[in-house]
C-alpha positions in Angstrom: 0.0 0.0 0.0 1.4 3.3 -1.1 2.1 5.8 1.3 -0.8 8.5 0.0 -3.4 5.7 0.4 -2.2 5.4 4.5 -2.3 9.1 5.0 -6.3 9.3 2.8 -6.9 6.2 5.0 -5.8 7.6 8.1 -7.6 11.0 7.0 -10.7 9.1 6.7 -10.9 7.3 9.9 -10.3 10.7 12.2 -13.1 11.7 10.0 -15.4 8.8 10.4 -14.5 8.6 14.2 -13.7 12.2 15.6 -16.1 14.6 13.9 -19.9 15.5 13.3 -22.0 14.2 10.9 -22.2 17.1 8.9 -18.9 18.7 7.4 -17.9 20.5 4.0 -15.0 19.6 2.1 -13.8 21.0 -1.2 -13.6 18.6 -4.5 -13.4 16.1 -2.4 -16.6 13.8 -2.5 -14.3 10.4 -2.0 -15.2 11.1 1.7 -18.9 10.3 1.5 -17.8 7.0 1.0 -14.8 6.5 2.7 -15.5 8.7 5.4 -19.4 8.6 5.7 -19.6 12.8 5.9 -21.9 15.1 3.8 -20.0 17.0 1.5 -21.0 20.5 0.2 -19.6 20.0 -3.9 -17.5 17.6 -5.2 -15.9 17.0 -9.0 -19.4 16.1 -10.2 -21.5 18.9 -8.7 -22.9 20.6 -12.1 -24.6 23.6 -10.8 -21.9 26.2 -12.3 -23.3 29.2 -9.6 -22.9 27.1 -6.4 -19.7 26.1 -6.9 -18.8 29.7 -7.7 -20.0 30.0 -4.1 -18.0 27.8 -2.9 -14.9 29.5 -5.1 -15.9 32.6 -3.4 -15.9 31.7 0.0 -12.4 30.0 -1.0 -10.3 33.1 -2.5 -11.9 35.5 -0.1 -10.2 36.2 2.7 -10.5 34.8 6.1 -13.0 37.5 7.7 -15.2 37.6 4.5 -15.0 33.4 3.8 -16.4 32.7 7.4 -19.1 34.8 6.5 -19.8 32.6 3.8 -18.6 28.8 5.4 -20.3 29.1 8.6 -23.3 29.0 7.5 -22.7 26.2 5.3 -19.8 23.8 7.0 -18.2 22.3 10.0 -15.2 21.5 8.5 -13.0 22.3 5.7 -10.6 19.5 4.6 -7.9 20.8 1.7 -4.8 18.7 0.2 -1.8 20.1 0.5 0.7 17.7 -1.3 2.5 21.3 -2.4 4.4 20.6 1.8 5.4 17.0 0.1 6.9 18.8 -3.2 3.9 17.5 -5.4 2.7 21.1 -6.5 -0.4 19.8 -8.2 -2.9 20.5 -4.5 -5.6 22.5 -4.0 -3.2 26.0 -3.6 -2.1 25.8 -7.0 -5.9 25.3 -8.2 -7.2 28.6 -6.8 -6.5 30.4 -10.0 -9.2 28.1 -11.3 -11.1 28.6 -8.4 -11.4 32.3 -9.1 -12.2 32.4 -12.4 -15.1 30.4 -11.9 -16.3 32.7 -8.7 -15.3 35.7 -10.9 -17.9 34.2 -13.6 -20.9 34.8 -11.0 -19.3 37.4 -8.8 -18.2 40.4 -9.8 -15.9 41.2 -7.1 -14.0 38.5 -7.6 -10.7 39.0 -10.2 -9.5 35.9 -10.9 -6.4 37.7 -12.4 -5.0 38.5 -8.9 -4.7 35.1 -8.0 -1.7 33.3 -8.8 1.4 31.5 -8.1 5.2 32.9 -9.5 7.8 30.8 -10.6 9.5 31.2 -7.3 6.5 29.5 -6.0 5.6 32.7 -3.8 1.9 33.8 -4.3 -0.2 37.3 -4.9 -0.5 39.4 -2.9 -4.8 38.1 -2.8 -3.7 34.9 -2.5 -1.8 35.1 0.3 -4.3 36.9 1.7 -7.2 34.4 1.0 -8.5 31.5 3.6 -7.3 28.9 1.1 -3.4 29.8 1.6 -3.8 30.7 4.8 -5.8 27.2 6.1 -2.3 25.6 3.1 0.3 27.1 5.0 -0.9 27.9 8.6 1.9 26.7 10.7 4.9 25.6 8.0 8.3 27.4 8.8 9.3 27.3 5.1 5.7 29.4 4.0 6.7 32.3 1.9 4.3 34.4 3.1 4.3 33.1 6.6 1.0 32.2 8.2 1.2 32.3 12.4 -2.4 32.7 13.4 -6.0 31.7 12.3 -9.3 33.6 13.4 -12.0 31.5 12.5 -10.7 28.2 11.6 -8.8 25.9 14.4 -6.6 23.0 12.5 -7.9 19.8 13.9 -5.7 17.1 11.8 -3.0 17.3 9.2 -1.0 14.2 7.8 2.4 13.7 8.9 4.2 15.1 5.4 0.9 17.7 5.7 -0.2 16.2 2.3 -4.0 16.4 3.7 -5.1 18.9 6.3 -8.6 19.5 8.1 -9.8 22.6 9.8 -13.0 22.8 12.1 -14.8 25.9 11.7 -15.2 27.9 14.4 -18.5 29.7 15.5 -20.9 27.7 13.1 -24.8 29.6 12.7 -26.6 26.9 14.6 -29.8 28.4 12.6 -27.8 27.5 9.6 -26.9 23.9 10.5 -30.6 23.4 11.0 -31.4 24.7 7.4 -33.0 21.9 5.2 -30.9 20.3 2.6 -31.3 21.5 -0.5 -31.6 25.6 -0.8 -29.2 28.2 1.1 -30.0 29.5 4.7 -32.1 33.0 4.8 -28.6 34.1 6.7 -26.3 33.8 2.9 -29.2 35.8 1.1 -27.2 38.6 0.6 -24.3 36.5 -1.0 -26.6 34.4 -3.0 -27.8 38.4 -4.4 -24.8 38.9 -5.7 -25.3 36.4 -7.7 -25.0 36.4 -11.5 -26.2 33.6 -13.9 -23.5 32.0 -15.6 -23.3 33.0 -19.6 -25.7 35.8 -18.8 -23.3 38.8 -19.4 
């Protein structure tokens, strides 16, 4: 058995045995199964604005994303493989994260966020909850990231390939919401909105 399969194993069993039923993770819907949580979108989810949503709530930074995630998740899992020198994780998709929010939000430029060859990233990505909840905690970080508001980590893998954050300060009113439309408390996000293709 390959080392990455022991670390998604071991990722999924704190899942399965330390955690609530309910949790969010982004792209990564092998956890339903493996891990028996609900997951918010995974790499099948079709409906073009919510994952915009969900892009939003990613490239935003931390103040502005809790806004977003708390009413929607309990935890946020990301791979990080970039800590392992496989650069292919979840940091250097957020340019592809942004362009799809930018497609439905227009406050979102998806041409401020990007990597540079020296692997150091914009200054809105560094600033976003999805670098911060990469690199919260590594000594080699470029920028560094010593402190987290609203997110507390709760597990990473040894070589930090997979990390999972709990969420802190969840709407309880939220949690209760029933499956299947937003809570009344992300109105105002979900206003924002702009249909896909409708420019």
């Amino acid at each position: 058995m390959s080392a990455l399969s022991v670390w998604w194993q071991a990722t999924s069993f704190m899942l399965t045995f330390a955690h609530s039923d309910d949790a969010w993770y982004h792209t990564r819907y092998q956890i339903n199964g493996m891990a028996e949580r609900t997951t918010i979108a995974d790499g099948n989810t079709w409906n073009h604005e919510h994952i915009a949503l969900l892009g939003k709530a990613l490239v935003s930074n931390e103040d502005d994303s809790h806004e977003i995630i708390k009413h929607m998740a309990d935890y946020v899992l990301l791979w990080t493989t970039h800590h392992a020198g496989m650069w292919g994780d979840d940091l250097a998709k957020q340019p592809h994260m942004a362009r799809i929010a930018g497609s439905v939000f227009s406050d979102v430029d998806a041409s401020m966020y990007r990597l540079g060859r020296d692997k150091v990233p914009s200054p809105m990505m560094a600033e976003s909850v999805l670098y911060k909840l990469h690199s919260y905690g590594i000594e080699n970080a470029n920028p560094k990231v010593d402190e987290l508001s609203h997110y507390e980590e709760s597990f990473t893998t040894k070589n930090k390939m997979v990390r999972v954050y709990k969420v802190k300060d969840v709407d309880a009113a939220s949690k209760a919401h029933p499956v299947g439309s937003y809570p009344p408390a992300l109105q105002d996000v979900v206003d924002k909105m702009k249909p896909f293709g409708s420019d």
